[in-house]
GUDOLO-584730 format. One line per 5 residues: their letters; for each residue x, y, z of N, C-alpha, C. Coordinates in nm, 2 decimals, padded with zeros to 4 digits, always signed. Atoms other than C-alpha are relative to their C-alpha. Layout:
<recs>
a	X Y Z X Y Z X Y Z ~ ...
</recs>
This chain:
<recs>
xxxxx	-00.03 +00.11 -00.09 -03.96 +02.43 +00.53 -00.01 -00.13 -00.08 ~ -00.06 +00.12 +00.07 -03.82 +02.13 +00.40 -00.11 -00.13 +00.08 ~ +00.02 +00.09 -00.04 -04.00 +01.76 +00.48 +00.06 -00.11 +00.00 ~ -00.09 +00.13 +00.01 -03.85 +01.42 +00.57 -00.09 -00.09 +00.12 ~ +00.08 +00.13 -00.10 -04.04 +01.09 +00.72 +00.12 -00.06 +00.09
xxxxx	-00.05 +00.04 -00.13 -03.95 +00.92 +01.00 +00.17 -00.10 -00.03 ~ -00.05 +00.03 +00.02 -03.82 +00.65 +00.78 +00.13 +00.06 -00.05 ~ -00.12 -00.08 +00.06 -03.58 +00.89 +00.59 +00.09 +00.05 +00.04 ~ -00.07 -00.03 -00.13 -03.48 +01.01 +00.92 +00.07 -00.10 +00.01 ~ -00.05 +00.10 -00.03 -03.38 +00.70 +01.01 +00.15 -00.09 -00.13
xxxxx	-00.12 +00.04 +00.09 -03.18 +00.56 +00.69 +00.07 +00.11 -00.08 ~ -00.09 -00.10 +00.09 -03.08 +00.92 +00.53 +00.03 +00.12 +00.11 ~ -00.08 -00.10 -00.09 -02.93 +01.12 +00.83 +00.04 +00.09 -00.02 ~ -00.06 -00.10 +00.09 -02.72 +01.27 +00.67 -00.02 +00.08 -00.06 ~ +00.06 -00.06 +00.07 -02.91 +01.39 +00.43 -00.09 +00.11 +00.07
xxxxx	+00.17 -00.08 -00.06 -03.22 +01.53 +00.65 +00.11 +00.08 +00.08 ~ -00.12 -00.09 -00.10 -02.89 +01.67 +00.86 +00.04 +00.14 -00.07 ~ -00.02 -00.13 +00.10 -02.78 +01.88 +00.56 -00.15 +00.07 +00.01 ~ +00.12 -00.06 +00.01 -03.12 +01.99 +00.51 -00.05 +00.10 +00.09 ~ +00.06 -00.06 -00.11 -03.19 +02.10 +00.84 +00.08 +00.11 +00.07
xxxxx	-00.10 -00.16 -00.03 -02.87 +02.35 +00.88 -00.03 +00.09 -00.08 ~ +00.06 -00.10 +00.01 -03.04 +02.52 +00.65 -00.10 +00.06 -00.03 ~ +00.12 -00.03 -00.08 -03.35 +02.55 +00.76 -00.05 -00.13 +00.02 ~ +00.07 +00.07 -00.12 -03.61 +02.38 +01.01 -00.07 -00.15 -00.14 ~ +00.06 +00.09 +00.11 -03.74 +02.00 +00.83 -00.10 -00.03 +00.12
xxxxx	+00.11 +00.07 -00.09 -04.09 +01.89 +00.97 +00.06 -00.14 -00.02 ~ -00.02 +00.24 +00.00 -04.05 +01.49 +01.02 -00.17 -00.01 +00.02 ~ +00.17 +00.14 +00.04 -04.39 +01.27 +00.94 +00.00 -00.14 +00.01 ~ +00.01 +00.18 -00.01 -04.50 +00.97 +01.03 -00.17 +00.00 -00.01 ~ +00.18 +00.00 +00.07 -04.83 +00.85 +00.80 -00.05 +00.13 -00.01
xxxxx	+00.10 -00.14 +00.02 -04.90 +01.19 +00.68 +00.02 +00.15 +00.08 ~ +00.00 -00.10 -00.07 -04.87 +01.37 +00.98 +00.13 +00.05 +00.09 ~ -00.09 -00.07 +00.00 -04.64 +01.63 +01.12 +00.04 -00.07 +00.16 ~ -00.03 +00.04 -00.08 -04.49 +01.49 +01.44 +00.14 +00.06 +00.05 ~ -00.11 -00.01 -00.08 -04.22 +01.68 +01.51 +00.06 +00.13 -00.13
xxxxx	-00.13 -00.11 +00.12 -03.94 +01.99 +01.35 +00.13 -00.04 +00.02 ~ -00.17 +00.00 +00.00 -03.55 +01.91 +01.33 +00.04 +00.10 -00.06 ~ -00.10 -00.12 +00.03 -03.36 +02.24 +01.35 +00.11 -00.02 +00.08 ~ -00.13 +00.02 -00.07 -03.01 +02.17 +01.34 +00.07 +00.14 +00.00 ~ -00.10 -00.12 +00.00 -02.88 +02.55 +01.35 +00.07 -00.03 +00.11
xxxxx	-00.09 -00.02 -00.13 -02.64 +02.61 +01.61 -00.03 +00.06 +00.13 ~ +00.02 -00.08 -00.11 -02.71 +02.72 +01.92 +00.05 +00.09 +00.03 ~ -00.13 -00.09 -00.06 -02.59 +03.06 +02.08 +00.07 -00.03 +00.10 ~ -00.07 +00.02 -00.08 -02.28 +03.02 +02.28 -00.04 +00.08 +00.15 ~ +00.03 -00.06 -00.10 -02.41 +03.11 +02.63 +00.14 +00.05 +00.06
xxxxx	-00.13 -00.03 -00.11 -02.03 +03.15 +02.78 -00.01 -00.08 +00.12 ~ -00.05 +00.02 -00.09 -01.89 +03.01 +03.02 +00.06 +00.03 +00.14 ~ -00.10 -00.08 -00.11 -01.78 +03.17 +03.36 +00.02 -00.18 +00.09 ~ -00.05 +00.04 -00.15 -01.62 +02.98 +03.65 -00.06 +00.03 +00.10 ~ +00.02 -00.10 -00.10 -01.76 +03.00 +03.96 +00.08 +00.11 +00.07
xxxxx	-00.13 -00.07 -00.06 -01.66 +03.27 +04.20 -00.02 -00.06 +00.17 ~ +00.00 +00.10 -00.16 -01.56 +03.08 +04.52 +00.03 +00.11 +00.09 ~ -00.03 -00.08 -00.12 -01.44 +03.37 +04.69 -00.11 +00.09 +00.05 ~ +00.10 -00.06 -00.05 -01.76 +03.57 +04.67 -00.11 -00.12 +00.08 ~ +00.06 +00.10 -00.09 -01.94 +03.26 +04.79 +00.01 -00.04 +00.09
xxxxx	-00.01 +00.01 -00.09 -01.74 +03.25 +05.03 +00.02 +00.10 +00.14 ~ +00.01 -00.13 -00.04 -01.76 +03.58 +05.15 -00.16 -00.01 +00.03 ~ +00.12 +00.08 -00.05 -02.14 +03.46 +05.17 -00.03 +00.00 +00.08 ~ +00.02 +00.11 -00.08 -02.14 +03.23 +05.36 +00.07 +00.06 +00.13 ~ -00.08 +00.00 -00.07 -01.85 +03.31 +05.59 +00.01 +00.19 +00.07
xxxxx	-00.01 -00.15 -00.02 -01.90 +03.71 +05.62 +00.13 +00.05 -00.01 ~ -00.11 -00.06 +00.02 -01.57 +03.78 +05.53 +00.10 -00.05 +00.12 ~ -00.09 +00.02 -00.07 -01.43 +03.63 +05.84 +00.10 -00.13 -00.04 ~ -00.07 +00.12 +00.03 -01.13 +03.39 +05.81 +00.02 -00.07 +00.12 ~ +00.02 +00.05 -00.15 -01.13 +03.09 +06.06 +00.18 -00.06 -00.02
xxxxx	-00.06 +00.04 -00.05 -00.81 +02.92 +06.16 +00.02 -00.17 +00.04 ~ +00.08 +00.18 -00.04 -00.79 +02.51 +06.15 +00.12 -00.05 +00.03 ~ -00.17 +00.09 -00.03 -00.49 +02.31 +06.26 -00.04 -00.15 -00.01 ~ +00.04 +00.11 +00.04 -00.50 +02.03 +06.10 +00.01 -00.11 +00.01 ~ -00.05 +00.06 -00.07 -00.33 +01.82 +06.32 -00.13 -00.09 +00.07
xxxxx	+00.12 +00.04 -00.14 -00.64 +01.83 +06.58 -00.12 -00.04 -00.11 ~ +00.19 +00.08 +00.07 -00.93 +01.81 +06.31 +00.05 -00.15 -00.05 ~ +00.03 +00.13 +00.05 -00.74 +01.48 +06.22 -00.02 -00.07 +00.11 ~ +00.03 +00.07 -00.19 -00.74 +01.37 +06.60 -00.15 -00.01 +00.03 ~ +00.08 +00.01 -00.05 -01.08 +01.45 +06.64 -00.05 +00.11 +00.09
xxxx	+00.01 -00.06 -00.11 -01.03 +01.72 +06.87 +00.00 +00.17 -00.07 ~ +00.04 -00.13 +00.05 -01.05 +02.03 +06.64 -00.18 +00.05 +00.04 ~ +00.20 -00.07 -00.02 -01.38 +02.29 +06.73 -00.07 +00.01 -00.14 ~ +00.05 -00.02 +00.15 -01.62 +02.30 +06.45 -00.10 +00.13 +00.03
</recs>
């Protein structure tokens, strides 16, 4: 494991950047160890979509309701 001060951090980025893809660099400030920068890459957790239909199978028990949307703008639809 590689080192780089706070300063160095600060004006050679770059540098402590390279360093740190390949492997972990402690950072120092006066001496002491305050910290690790590991730039590896993270694992891609994936992505899903929700699923709206099972949530709404949920919520809803599978029943479908019926809205006319005429009356819910009137005011006069059931909720």
């Amino acid at each position: 494991m590689s080192t780089a001060t706070v300063k160095e951090l600060r004006h050679e980025f770059p540098r402590v950047y390279a360093a740190a893809r390949r492997a972990p660099v402690s950072i120092t400030k006066q001496g002491k160890v305050i910290g690790t920068f590991d730039a590896t890459p993270a694992p891609d957790p994936g992505w899903a979509p929700p699923d709206f239909t099972a949530r709404s199978r949920a919520i809803l028990g599978g029943k479908k309701r019926a809205i006319d949307i005429v009356k819910l703008w009137a005011g006069q639809a059931s909720r």
